[in-house]
N, C-alpha and C positions, 0 to 999 in steps of 0.2 A: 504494500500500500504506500503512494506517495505521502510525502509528509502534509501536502494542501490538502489530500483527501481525507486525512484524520483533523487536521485544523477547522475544512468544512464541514464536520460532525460535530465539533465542539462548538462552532457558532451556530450551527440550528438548535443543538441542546439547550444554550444559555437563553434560548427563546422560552426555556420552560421554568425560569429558575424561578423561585416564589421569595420575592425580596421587597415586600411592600414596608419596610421599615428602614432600610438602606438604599433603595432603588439601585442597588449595585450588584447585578445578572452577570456570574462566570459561568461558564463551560467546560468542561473536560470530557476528552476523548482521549481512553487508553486501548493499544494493541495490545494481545496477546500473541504469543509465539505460538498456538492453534490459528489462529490469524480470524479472532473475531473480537470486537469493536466494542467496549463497553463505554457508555458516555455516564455523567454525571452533570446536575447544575447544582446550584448551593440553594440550600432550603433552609429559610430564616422561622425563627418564631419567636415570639413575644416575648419570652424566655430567653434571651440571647446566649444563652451558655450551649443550651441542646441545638444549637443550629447548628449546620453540615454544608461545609465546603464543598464543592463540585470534585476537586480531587481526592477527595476522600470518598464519596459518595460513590464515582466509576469504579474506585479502586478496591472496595467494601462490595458493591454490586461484581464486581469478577471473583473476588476470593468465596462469598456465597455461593459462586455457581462452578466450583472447583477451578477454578484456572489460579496458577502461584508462578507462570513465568511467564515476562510482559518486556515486550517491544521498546516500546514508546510512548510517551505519552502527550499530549496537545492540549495547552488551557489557554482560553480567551477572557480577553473581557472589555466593555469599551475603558479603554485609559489611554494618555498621552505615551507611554513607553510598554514596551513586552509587558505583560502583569506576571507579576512573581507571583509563585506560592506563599502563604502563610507559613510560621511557624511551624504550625500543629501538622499542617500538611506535609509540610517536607520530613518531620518525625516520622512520620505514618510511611512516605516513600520511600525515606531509607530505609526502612523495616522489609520492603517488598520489592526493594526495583535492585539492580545489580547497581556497582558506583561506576561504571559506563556508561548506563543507559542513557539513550537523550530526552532530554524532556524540553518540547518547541511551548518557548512562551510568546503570546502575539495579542494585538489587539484588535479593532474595528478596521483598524484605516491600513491591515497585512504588515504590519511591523513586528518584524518576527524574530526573535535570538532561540537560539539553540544552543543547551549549556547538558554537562554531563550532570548526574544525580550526584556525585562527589562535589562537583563546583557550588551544587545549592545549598548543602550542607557538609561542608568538611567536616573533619572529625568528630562527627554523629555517633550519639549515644546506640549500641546495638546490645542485638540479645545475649551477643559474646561474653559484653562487659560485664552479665552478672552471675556470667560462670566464673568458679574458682580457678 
């Protein structure tokens, strides 16, 4: 799959995000190395703690349906530069992406960077660290 064809799954997705408190709609589109397409958008609630990122949510919706090896990944969002991941997100992706993987950040107007999962969190906390 090209990299524009996972970018254009993540901007029809972010059509679905429910963000009536932040009016701020992400997208995610993850590949799987089965080569199918899991999308995510971010789901707000009133409650601002239990809301869900878009990359957490594709990425949460693939592990549910057995897939644990994944391509790439593609998140949108309208903003002036690539939209980074959050925090909590990039936790969640180092947990599950290899530290090669690419992950395409872009926004509305195709401004696109492409960074390895190591560049967005270096020396990230893993499941290693809490073995003896």
């Amino acid at each position: 799959m090209a990299n524009q064809e996972l970018i254009q799954k993540a901007i029809e997705v972010r059509d679905r995000a429910y963000v009536p408190y932040s009016n701020f709609g992400v997208g995610a589109a993850l590949l799987t190395k089965s080569g199918k397409v899991y999308t995510g958008c971010n789901i707000e609630n009133a409650a601002y703690p239990v809301s869900l990122c878009a990359e957490r949510v594709a990425i949460f919706k693939a592990i549910s349906e057995g897939e644990t090896e994944f391509v790439e990944l593609a998140v949108v969002a309208d903003t002036e530069r690539p939209v980074p991941p959050c925090g909590s997100c990039r936790q969640v992706m180092s947990e599950f992406f290899d530290s090669e993987m690419n992950v395409h950040l872009t926004n509305l107007n195709s401004n696109t960077m492409t960074v390895k999962m190591e560049e967005l969190l270096p020396f990230s906390f893993q499941k290693t660290d809490m073995e003896k």
